[in-house]
TIGU-676458 format. One record per residue (C-alpha): residue number from 1; x, y, z; residue in three letters. Coordinates in pm, whole numbers. Layout:
[NUM [X Y Z] ala]
...
***
This chain:
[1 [0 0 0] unk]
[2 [156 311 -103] unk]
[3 [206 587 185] unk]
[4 [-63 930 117] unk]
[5 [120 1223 164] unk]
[6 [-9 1495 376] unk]
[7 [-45 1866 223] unk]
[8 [263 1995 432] unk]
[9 [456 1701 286] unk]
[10 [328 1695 -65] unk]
[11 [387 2088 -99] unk]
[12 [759 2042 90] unk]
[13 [822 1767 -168] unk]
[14 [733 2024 -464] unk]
[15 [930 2314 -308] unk]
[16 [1230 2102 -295] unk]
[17 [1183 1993 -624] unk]
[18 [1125 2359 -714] unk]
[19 [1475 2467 -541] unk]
[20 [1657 2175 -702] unk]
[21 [1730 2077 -356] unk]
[22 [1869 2370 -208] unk]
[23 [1759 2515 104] unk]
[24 [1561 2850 88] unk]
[25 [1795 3044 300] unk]
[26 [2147 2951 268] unk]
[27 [2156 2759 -35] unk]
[28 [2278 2433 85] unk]
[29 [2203 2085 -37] unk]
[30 [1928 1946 172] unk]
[31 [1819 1512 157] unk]
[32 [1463 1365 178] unk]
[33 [1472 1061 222] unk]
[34 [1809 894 276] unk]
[35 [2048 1045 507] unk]
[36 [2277 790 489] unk]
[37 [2344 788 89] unk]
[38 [2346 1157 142] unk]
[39 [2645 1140 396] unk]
[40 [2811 937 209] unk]
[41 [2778 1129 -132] unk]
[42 [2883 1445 35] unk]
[43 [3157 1251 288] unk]
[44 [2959 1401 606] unk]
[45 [2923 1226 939] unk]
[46 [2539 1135 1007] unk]
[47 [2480 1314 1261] unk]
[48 [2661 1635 1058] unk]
[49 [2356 1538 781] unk]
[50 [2070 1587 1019] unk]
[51 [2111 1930 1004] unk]
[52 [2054 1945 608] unk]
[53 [1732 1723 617] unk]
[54 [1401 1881 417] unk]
[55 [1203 2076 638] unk]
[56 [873 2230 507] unk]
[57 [915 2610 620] unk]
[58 [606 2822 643] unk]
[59 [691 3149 510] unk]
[60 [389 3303 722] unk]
[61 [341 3113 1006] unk]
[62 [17 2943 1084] unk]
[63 [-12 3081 1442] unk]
[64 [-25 3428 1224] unk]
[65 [-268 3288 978] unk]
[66 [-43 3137 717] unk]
[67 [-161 2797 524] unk]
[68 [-28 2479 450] unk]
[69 [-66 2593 70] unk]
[70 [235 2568 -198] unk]
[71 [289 2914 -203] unk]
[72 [353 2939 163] unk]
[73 [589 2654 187] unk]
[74 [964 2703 89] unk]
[75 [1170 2385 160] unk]
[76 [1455 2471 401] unk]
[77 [1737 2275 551] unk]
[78 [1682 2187 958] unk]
[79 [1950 2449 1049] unk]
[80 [1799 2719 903] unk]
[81 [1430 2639 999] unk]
[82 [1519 2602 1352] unk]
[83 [1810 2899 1407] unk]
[84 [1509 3132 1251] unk]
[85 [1238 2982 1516] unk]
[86 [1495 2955 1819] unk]
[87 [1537 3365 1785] unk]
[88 [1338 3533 2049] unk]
[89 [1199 3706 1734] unk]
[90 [1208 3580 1425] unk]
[91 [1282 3739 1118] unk]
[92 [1048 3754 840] unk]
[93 [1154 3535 557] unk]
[94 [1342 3692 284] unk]
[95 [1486 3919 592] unk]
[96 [1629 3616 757] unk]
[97 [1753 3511 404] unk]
[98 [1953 3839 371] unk]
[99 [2083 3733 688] unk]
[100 [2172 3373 625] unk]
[101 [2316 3463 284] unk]
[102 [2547 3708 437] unk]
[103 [2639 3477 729] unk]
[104 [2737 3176 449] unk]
[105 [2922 3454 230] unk]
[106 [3130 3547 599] unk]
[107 [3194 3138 633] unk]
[108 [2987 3155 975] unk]
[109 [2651 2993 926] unk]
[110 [2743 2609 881] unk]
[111 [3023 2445 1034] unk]
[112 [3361 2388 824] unk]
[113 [3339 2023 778] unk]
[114 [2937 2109 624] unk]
[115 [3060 2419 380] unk]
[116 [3303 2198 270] unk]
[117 [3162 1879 140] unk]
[118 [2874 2048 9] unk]
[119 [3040 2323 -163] unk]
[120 [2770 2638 11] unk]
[121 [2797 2920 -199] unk]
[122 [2531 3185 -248] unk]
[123 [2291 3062 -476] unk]
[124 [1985 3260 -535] unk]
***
């Protein structure tokens, strides 16, 4: 029996298809559905590869009225979604993008071992 995705999944798997991959804010390489063949293609520790797993990212949050809707979902890598939801107030999206984007640029958003094996540059 083949697994039904639910909106938030369906429109996360179309906005990483969408991004080729690439995390809305800093650009990276993010997996779906195999984090170990993704370690291993990108010579990462596991544990260093949680942080680039597909997370669906609401671009207006639902506790301010946003939707689970394609248009409000951006894929984004786990580090990003959660450093913009840990701050005591979060930036609004393309904001925190500015933000991230400058913070990759400066070689201070994703550890060394992470930049390196998956070759982060600023790509719009």
């Amino acid at each position: 029996m083949a697994h039904k995705q639910n909106p938030v999944q369906k429109n996360r798997h179309a906005a990483f298809v969408r991004q080729n991959g690439r995390c809305f804010y800093c650009s990276a390489p993010m997996w779906e559905s195999s984090q170990g063949d993704f370690a291993q293609r990108h010579h990462l520790s596991v544990p260093s590869a949680t942080w680039l797993q597909c997370t669906a990212e609401h671009l207006k949050a639902r506790q301010n009225g946003g939707s689970n809707r394609g248009e409000n979902i951006a894929a984004a890598c786990r580090c990003c979604n959660w450093r913009r939801h840990a701050r005591k107030h979060p930036l609004e999206p393309l904001a925190y993008r500015n933000f991230v984007q400058k913070r990759v640029q400066a070689g201070k958003w994703h550890p060394a071992q992470v930049r390196a094996a998956c070759a982060i540059t600023n790509v719009p």
